[in-house]
C-alpha positions in Angstrom: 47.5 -63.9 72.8 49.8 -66.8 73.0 53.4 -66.5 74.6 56.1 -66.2 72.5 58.7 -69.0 71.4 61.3 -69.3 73.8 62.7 -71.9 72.2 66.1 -72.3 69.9 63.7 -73.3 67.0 61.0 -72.5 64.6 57.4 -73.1 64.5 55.4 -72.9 61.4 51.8 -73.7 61.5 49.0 -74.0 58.7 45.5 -73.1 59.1 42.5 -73.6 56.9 38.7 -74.8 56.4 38.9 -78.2 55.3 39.7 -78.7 51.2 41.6 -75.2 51.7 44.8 -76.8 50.0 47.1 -76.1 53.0 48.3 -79.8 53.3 49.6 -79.6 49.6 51.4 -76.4 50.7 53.2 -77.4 53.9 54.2 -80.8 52.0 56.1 -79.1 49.7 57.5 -76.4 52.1 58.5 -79.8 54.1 60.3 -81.5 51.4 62.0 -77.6 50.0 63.3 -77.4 53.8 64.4 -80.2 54.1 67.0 -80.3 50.5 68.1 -76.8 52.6 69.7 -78.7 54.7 67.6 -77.3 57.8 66.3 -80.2 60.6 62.8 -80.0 60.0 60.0 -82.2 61.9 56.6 -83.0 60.7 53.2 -83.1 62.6 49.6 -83.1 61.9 46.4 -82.3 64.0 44.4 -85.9 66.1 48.0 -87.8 65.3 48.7 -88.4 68.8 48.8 -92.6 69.3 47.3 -92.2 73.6 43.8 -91.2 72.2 43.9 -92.7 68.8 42.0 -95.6 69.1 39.3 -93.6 72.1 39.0 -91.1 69.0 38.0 -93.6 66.2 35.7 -95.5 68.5 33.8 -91.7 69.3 34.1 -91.0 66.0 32.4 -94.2 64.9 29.6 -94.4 67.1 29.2 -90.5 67.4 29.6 -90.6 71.0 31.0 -87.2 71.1 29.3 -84.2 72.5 31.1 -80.5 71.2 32.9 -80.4 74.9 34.1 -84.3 74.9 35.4 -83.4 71.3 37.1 -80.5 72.3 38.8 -82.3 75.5 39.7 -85.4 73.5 41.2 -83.1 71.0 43.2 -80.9 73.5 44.3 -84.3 74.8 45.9 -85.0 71.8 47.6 -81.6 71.2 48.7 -81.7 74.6 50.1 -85.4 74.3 51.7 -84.0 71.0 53.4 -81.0 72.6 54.7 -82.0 75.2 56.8 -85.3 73.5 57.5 -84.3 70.4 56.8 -80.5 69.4 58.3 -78.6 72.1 61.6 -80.7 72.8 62.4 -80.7 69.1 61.5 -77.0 69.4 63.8 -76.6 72.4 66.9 -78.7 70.0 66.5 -75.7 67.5 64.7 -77.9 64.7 62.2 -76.4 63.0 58.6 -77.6 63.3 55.8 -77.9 61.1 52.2 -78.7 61.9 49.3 -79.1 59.7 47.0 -77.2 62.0 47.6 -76.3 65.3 45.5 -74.7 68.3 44.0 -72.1 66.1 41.7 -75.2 64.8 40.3 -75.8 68.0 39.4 -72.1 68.4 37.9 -71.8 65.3 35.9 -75.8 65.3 34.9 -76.1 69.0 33.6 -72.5 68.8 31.7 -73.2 65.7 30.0 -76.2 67.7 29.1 -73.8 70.3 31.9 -74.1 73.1 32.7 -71.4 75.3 35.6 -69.6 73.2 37.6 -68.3 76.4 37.1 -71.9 77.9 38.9 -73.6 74.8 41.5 -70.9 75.2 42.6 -71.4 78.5 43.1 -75.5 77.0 45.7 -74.3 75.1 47.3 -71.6 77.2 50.2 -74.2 77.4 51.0 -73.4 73.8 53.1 -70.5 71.7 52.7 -68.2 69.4 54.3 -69.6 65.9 56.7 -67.7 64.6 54.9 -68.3 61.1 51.0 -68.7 61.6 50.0 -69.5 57.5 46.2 -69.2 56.9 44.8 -70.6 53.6 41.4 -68.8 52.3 39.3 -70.4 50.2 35.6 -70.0 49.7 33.1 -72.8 51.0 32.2 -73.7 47.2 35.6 -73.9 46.4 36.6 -76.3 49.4 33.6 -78.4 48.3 34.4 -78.8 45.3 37.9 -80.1 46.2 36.8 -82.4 48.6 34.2 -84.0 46.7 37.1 -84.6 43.7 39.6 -86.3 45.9 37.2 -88.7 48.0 34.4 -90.4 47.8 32.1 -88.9 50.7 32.5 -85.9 53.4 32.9 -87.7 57.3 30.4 -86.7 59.8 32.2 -84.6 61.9 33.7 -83.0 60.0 30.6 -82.0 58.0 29.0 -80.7 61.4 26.0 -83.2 61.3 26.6 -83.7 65.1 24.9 -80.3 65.5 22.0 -80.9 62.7 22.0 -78.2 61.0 20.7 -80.3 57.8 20.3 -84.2 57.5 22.0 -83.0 54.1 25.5 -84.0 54.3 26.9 -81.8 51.7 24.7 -79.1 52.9 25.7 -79.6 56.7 29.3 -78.8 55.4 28.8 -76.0 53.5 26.8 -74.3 57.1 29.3 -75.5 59.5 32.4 -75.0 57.7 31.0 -71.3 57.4 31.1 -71.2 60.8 34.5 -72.1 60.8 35.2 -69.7 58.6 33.8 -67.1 60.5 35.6 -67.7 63.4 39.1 -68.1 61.9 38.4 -64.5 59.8 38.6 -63.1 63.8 41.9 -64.3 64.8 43.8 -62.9 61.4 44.1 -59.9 63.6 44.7 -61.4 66.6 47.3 -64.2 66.3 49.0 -62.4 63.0 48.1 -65.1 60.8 49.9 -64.7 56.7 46.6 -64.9 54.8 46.9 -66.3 51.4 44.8 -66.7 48.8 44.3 -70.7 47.9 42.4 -69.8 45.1 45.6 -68.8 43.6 47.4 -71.4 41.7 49.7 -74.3 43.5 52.8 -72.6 42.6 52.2 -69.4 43.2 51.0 -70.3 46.9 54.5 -71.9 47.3 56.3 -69.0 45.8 54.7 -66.7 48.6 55.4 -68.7 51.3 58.7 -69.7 50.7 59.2 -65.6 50.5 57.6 -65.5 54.3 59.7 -68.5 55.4 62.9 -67.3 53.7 62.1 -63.7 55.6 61.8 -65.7 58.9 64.9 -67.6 58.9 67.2 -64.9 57.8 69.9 -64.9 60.5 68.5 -67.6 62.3 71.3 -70.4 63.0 69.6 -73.7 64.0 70.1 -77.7 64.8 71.5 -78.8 61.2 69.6 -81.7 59.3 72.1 -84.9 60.2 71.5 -86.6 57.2 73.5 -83.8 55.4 75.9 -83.1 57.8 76.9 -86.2 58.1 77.5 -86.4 54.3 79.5 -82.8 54.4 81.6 -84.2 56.8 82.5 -87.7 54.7 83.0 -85.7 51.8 85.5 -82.9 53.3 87.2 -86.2 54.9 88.3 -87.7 51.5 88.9 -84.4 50.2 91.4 -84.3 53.1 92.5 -87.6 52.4 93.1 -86.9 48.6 94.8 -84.1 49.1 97.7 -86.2 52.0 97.7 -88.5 48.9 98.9 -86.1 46.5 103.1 -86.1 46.1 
């Protein structure tokens, strides 16, 4: 198990096969949170600019062996979390990240890596106070993907391990994998399963439910956009008022 937060603020993570929908979801929980008037902070999985450009090189010429990929990966959560993630965490904001360790336990493992060796990668990390997972079945996720894009990327179809020279097909047998191995930490790290079959708004309904039930009572850093404007406002409301006779 992970430690728990220590920290002033919130972590909500989103977890899912690829063409699970969770993206869509944590968008819109983004954008709800933010017209709340709550500091919220945005941040998504290989994002981190130190091993960007080492990344897209491996990626192109498929350099990457499953232990590279899961160090060059931890690399970038770790460059992540400790710049961005954790002191905004610390300043009571709330933080939002499309996928989080749980992918590399769930991915690297699929490829074959020693699970207890990824682990201890990520020992650094915490537990989220909401861990979302989005179900989908393989079909399903194919489906999607093949309707918003053109083709399925290497990797991320599995075809480094060749388990078909079938791209599609690679997918569909190691995104099983994937989903095998994230069906064993539901129990473990407490993830909220929900149903991504389920329509769009019906998903957002739910989790705004689970979020709502998390913050309740929590106080944290205001979003200073708004708070700003509060304050202007109640100022010429003050002035107004002096004006009056």
């Amino acid at each position: 198990m992970l430690k728990p937060n220590p920290t002033k603020g919130k972590l909500i993570i989103v977890e899912g096969i690829d063409g699970s929908g969770k993206s869509t979801q944590i968008d819109l929980i983004y954008k709800w949170l933010q017209e709340k008037g709550k500091s919220v902070y945005f941040s998504e999985w290989n994002s981190s600019p130190l091993v960007k450009s080492t990344t897209k090189l491996g990626k192109k010429e498929r350099l990457f062996t499953p232990t590279t990929f899961s160090l060059i990966q931890a690399t970038d959560f770790a460059d992540r979390w400790e710049n961005h993630l954790l002191p905004l965490l610390k300043a009571g904001v709330i933080v939002i990240a499309d996928r989080y360790a749980f992918t590399a336990f769930a991915r690297d493992v699929a490829r074959g890596v020693d699970p207890k060796w990824v682990r201890n990668l990520y020992s650094f990390a915490i537990q989220p106070d909401l861990a979302l997972y989005f179900n989908v079945d393989i079909e399903t996720a194919v489906d999607r993907i093949m309707a918003s894009r053109a083709k399925i990327k290497f990797y991320e179809a599995g075809m480094d391990l060749g388990l078909s020279d079938k791209k599609i097909t690679s997918f569909r047998l190691f995104q099983g994998k994937v989903l095998e191995e994230y069906e064993k930490m539901v129990g473990e790290f407490n993830f909220k399963v929900i149903d991504a079959n389920k329509p769009v708004e019906n998903q957002q309904k739910e989790i705004r439910g689970l979020v709502n039930a998390m913050l309740r009572g929590w106080e944290g850093l205001p979003n200073p956009t708004l708070s700003a404007k509060k304050y202007e406002k109640k100022q010429r409301e003050t002035v107004s008022l002096q004006e009056k006779p």
